[in-house]
PDB file of N, CA, C and O in Angstrom:
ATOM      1  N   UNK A   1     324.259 251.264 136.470  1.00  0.00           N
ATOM      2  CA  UNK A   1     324.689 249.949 136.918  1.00  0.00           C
ATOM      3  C   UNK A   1     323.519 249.243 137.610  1.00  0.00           C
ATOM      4  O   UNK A   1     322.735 249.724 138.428  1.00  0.00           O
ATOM      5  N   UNK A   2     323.558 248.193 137.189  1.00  0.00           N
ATOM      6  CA  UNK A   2     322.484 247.533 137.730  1.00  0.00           C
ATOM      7  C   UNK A   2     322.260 247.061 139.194  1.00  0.00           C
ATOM      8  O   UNK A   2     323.353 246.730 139.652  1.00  0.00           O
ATOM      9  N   UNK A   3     321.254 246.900 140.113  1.00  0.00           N
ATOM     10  CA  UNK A   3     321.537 246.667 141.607  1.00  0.00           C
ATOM     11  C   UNK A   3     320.933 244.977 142.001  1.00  0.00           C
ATOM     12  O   UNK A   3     319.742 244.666 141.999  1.00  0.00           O
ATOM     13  N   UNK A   4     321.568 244.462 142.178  1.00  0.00           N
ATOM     14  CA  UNK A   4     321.103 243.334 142.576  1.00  0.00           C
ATOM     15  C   UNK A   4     321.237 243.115 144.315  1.00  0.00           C
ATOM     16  O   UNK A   4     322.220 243.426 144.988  1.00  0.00           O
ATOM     17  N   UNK A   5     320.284 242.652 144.691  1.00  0.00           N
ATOM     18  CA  UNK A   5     320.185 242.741 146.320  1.00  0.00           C
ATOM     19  C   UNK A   5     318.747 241.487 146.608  1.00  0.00           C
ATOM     20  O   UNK A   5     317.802 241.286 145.846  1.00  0.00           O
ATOM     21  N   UNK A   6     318.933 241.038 147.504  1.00  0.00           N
ATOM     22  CA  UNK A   6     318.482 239.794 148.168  1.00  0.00           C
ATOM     23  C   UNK A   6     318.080 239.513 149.590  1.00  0.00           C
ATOM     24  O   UNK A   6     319.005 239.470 150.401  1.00  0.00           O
ATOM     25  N   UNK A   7     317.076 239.350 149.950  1.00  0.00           N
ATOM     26  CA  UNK A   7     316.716 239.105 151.153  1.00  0.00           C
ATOM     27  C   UNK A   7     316.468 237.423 151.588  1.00  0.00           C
ATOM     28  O   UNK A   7     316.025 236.716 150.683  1.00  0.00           O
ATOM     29  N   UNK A   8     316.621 237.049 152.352  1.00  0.00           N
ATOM     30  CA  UNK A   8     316.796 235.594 152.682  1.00  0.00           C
ATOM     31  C   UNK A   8     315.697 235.506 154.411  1.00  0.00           C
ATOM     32  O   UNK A   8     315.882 236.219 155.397  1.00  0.00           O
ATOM     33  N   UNK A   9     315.059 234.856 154.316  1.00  0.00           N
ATOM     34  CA  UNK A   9     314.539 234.478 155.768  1.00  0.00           C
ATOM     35  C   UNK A   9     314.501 232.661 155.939  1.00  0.00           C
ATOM     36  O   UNK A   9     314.786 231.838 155.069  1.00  0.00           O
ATOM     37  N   UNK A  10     314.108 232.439 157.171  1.00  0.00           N
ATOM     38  CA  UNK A  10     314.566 231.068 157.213  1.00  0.00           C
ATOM     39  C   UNK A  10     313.217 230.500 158.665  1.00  0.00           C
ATOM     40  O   UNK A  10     313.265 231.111 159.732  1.00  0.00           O
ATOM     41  N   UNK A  11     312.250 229.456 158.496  1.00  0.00           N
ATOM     42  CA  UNK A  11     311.618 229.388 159.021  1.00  0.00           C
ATOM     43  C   UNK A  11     311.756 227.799 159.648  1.00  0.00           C
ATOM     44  O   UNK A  11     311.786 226.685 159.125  1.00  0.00           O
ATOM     45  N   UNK A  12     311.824 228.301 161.042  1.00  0.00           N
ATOM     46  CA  UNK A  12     312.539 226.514 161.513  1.00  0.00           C
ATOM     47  C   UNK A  12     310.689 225.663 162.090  1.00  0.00           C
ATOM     48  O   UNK A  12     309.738 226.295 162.551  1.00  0.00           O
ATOM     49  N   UNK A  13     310.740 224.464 161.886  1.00  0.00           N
ATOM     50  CA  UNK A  13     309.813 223.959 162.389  1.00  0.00           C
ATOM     51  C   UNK A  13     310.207 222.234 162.976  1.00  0.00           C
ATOM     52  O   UNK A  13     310.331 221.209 162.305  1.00  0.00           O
ATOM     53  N   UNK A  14     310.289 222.376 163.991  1.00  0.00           N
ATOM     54  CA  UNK A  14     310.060 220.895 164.942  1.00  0.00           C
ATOM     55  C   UNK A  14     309.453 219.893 164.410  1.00  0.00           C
ATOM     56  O   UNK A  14     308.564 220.263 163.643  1.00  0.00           O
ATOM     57  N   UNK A  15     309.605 218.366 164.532  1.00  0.00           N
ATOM     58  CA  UNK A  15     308.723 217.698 164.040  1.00  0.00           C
ATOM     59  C   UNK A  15     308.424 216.512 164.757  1.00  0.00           C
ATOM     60  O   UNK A  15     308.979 215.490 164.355  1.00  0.00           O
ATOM     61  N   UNK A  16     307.390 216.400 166.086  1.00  0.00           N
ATOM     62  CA  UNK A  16     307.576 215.413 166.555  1.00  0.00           C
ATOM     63  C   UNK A  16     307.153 213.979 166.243  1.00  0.00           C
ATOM     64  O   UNK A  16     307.675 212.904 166.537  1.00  0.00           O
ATOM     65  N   UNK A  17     305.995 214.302 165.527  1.00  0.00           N
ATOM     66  CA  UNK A  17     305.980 212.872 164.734  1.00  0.00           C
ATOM     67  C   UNK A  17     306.659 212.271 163.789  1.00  0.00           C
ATOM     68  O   UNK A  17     306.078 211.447 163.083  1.00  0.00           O
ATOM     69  N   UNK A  18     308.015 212.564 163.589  1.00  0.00           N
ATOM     70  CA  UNK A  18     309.041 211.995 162.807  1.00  0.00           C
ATOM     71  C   UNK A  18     310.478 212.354 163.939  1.00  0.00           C
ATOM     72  O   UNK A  18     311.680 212.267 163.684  1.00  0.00           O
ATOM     73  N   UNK A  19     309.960 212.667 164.906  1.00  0.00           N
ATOM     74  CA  UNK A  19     311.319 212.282 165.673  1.00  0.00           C
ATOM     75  C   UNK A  19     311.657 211.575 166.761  1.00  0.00           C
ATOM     76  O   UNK A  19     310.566 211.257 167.234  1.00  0.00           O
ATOM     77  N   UNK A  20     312.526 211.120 167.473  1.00  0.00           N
ATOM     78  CA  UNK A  20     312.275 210.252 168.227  1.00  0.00           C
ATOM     79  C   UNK A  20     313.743 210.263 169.528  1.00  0.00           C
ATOM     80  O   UNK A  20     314.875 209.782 169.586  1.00  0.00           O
ATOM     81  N   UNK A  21     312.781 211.192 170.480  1.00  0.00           N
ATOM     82  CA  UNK A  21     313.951 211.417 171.145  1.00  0.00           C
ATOM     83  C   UNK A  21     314.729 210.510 172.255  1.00  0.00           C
ATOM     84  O   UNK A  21     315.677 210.932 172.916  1.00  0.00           O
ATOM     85  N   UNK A  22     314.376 209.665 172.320  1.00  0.00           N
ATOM     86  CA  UNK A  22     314.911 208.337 173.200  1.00  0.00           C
ATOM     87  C   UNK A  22     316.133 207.873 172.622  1.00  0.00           C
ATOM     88  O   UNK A  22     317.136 207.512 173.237  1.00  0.00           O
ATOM     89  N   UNK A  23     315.876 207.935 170.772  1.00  0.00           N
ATOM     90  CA  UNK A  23     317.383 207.824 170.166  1.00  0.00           C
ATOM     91  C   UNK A  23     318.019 209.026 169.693  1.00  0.00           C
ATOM     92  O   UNK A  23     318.514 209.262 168.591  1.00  0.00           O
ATOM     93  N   UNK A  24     317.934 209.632 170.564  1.00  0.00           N
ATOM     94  CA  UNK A  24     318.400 211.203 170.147  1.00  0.00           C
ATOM     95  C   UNK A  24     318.098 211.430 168.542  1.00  0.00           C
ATOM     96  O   UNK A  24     318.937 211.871 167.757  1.00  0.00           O
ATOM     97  N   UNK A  25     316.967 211.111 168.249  1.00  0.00           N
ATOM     98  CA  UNK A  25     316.699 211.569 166.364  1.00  0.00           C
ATOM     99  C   UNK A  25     315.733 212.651 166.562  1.00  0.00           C
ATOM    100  O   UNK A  25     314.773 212.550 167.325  1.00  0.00           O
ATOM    101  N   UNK A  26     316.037 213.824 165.770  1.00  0.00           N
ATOM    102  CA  UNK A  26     315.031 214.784 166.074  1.00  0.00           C
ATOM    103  C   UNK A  26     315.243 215.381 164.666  1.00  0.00           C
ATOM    104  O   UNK A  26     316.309 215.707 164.145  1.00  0.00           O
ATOM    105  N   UNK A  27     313.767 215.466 164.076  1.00  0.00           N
ATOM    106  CA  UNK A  27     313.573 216.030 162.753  1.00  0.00           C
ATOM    107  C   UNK A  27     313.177 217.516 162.827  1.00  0.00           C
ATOM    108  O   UNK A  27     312.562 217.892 163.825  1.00  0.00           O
ATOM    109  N   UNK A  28     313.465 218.345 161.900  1.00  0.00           N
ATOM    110  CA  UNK A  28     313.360 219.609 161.627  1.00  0.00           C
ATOM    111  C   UNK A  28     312.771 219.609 159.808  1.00  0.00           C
ATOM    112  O   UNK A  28     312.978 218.814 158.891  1.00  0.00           O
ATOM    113  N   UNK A  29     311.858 221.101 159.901  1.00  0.00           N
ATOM    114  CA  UNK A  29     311.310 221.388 158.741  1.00  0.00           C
ATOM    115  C   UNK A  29     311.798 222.795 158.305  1.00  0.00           C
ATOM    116  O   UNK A  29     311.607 223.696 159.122  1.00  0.00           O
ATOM    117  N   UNK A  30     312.243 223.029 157.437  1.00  0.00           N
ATOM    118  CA  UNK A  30     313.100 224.540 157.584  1.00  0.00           C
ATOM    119  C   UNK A  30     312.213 225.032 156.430  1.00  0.00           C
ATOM    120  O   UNK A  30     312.311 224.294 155.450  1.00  0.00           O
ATOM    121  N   UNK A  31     311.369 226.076 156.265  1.00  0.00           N
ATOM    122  CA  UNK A  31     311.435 226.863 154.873  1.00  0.00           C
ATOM    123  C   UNK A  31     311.770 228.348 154.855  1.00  0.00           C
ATOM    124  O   UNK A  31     311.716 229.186 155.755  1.00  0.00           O
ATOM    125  N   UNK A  32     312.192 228.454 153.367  1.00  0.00           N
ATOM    126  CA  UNK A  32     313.423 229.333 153.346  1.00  0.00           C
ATOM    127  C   UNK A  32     312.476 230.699 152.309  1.00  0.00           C
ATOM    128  O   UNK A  32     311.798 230.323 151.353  1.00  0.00           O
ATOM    129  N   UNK A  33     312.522 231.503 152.496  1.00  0.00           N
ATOM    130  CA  UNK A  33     312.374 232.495 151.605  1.00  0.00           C
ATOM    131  C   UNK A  33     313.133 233.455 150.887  1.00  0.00           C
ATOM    132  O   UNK A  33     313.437 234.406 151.608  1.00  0.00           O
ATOM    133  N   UNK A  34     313.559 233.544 149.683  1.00  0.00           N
ATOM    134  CA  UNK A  34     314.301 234.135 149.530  1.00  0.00           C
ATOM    135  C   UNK A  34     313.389 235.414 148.226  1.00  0.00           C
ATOM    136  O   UNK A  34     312.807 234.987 147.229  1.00  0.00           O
ATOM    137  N   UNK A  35     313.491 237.112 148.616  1.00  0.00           N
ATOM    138  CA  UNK A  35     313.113 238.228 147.962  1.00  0.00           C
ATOM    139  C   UNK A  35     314.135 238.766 147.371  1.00  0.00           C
ATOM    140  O   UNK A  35     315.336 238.809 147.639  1.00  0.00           O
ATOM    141  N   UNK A  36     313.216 239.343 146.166  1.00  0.00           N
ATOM    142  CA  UNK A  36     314.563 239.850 145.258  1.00  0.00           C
ATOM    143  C   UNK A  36     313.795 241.761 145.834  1.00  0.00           C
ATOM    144  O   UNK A  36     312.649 242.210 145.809  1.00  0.00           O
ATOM    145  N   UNK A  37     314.800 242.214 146.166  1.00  0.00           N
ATOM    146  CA  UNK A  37     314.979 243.496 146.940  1.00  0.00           C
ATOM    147  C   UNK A  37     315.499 244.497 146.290  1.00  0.00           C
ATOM    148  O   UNK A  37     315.495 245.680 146.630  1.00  0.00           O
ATOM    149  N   UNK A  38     315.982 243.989 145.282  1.00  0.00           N
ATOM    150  CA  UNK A  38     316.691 244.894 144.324  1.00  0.00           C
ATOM    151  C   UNK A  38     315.996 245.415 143.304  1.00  0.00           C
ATOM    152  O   UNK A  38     314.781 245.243 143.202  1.00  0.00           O
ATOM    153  N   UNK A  39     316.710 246.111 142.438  1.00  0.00           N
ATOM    154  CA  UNK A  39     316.005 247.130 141.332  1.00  0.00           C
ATOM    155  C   UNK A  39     315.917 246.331 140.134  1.00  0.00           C
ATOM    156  O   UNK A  39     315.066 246.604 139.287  1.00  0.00           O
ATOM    157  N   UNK A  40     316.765 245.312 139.975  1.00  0.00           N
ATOM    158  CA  UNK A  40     316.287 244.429 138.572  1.00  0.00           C
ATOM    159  C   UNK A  40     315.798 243.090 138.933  1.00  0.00           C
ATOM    160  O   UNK A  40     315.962 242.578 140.040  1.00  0.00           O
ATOM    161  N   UNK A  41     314.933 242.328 137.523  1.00  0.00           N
ATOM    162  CA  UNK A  41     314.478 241.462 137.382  1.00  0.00           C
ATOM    163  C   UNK A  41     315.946 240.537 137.773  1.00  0.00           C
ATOM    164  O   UNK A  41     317.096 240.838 137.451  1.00  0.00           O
ATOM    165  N   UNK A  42     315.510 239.382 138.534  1.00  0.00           N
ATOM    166  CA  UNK A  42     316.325 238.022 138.776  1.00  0.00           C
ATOM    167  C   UNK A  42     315.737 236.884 138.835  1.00  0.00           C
ATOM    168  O   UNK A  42     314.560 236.903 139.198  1.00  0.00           O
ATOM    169  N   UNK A  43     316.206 235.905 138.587  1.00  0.00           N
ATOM    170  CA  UNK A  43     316.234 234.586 138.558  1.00  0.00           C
ATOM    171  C   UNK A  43     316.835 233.571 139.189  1.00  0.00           C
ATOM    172  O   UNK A  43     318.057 233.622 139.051  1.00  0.00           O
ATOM    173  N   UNK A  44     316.372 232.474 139.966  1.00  0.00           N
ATOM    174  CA  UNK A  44     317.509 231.698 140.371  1.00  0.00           C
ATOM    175  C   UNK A  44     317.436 230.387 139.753  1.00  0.00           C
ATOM    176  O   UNK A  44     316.459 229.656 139.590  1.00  0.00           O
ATOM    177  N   UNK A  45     319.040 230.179 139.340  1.00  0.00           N
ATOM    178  CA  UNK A  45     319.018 228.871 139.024  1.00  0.00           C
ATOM    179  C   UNK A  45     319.630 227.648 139.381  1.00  0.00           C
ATOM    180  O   UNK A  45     319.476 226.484 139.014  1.00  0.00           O
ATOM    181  N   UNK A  46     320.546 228.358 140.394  1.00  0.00           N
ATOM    182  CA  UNK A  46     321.109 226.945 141.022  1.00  0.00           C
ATOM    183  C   UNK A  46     321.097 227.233 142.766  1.00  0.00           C
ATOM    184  O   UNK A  46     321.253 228.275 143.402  1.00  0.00           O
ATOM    185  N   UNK A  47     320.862 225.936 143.165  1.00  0.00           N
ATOM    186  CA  UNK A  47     321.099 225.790 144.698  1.00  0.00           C
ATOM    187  C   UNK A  47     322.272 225.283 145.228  1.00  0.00           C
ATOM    188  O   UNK A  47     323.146 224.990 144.412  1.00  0.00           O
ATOM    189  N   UNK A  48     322.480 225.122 146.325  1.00  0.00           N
ATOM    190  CA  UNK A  48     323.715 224.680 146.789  1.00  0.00           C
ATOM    191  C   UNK A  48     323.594 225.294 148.583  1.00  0.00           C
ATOM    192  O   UNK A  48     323.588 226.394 149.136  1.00  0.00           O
ATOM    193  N   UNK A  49     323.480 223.354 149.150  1.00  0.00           N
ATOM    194  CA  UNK A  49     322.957 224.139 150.737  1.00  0.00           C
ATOM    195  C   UNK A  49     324.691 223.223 151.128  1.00  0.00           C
ATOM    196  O   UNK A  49     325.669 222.824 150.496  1.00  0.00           O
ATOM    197  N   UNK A  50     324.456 223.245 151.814  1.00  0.00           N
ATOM    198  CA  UNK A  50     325.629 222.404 152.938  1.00  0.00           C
ATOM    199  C   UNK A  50     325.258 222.820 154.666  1.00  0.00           C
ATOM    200  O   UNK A  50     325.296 223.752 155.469  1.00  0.00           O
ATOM    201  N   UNK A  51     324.788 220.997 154.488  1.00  0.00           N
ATOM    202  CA  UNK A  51     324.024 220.827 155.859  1.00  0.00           C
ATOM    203  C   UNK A  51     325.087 220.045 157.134  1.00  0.00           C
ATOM    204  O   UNK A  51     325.679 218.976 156.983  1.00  0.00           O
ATOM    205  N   UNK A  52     325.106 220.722 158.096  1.00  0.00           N
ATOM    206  CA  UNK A  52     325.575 219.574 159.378  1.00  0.00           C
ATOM    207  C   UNK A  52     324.855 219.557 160.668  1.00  0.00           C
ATOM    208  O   UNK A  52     324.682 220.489 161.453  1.00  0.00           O
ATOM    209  N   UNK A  53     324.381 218.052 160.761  1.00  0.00           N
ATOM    210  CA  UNK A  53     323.764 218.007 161.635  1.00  0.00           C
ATOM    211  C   UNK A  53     324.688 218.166 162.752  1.00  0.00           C
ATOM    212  O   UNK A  53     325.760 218.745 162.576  1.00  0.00           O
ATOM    213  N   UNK A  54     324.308 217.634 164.036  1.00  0.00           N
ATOM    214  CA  UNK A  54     324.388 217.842 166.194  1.00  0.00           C
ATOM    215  C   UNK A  54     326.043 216.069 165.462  1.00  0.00           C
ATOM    216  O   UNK A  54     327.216 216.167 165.820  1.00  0.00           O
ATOM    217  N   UNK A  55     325.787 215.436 164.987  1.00  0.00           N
ATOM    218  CA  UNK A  55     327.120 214.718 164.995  1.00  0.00           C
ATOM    219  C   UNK A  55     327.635 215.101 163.930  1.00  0.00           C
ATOM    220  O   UNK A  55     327.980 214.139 163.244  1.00  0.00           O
ATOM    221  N   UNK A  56     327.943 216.513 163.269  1.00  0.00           N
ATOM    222  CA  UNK A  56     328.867 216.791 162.704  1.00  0.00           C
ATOM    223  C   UNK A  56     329.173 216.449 161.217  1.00  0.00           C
ATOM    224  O   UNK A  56     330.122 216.737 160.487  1.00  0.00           O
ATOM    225  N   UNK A  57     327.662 215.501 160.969  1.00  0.00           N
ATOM    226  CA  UNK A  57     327.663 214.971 160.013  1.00  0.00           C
ATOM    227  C   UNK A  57     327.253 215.508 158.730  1.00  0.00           C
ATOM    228  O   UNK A  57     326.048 215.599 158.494  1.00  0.00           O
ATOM    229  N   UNK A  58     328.460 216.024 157.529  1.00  0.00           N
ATOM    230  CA  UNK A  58     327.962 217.088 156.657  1.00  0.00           C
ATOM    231  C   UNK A  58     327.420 216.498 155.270  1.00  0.00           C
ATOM    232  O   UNK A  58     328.039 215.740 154.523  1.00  0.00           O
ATOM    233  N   UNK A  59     326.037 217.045 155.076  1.00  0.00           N
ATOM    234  CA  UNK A  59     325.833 216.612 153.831  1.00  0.00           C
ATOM    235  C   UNK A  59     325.936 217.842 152.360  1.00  0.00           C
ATOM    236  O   UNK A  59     325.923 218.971 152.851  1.00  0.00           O
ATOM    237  N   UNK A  60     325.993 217.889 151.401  1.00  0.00           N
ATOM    238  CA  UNK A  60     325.683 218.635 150.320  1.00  0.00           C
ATOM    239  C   UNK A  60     325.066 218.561 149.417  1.00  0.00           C
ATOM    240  O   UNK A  60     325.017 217.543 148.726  1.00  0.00           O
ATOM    241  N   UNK A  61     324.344 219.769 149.150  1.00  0.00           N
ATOM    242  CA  UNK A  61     322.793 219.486 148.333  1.00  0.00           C
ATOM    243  C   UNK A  61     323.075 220.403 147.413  1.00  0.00           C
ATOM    244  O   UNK A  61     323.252 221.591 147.683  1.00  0.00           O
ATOM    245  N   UNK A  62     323.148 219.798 146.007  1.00  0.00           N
ATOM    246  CA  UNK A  62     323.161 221.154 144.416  1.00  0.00           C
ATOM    247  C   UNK A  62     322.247 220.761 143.826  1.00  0.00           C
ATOM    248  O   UNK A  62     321.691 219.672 143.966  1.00  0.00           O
ATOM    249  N   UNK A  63     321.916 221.859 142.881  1.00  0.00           N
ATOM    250  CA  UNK A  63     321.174 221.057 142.041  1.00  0.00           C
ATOM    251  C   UNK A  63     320.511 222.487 141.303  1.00  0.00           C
ATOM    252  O   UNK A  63     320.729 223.614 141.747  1.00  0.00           O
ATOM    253  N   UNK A  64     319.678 222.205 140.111  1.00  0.00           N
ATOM    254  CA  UNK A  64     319.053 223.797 139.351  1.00  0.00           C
ATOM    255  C   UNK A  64     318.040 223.701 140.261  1.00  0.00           C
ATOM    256  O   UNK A  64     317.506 222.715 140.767  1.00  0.00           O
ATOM    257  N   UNK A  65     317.865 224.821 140.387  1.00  0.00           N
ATOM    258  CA  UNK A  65     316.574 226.101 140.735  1.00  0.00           C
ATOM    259  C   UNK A  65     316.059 225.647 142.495  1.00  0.00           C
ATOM    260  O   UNK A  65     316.871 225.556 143.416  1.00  0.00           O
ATOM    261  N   UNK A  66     314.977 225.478 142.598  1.00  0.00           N
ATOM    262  CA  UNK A  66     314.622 225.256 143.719  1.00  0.00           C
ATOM    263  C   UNK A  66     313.887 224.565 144.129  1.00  0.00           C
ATOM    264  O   UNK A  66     312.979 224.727 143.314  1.00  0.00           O
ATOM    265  N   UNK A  67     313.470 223.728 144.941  1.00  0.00           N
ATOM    266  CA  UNK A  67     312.408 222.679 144.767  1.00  0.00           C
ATOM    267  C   UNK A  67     311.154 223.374 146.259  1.00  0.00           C
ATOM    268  O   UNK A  67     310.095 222.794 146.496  1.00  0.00           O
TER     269      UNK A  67
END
């Protein structure tokens, strides 16, 4: 049987020259890593995040593969 297994890390980064905290706007840079950990070859082909920001405000992101 085949093993599929996945590791995920997630790298947060601040951004103050695109944020602006007087109007409470504060930008973030996230990159994401994701390892294939497992015993077979994989591929990814679709994404799918679902984001909410500090007002609750949810967005959703699909789409193929990864950018």
């Amino acid at each position: 049987m085949a093993q599929y297994e996945f590791s995920v890390s997630v790298e947060t980064r601040y951004l103050p020259e695109q944020s602006d905290p007087d109007s409470r706007q504060y930008a973030f840079a996230y990159t994401l890593t994701i390892r294939n950990t497992g015993q077979v070859a994989a591929q990814l082909i679709s994404r799918h995040w679902i984001i909410t920001d500090s007002d609750n405000h949810v967005q959703e992101v699909k789409g193929l593969g990864v950018v």
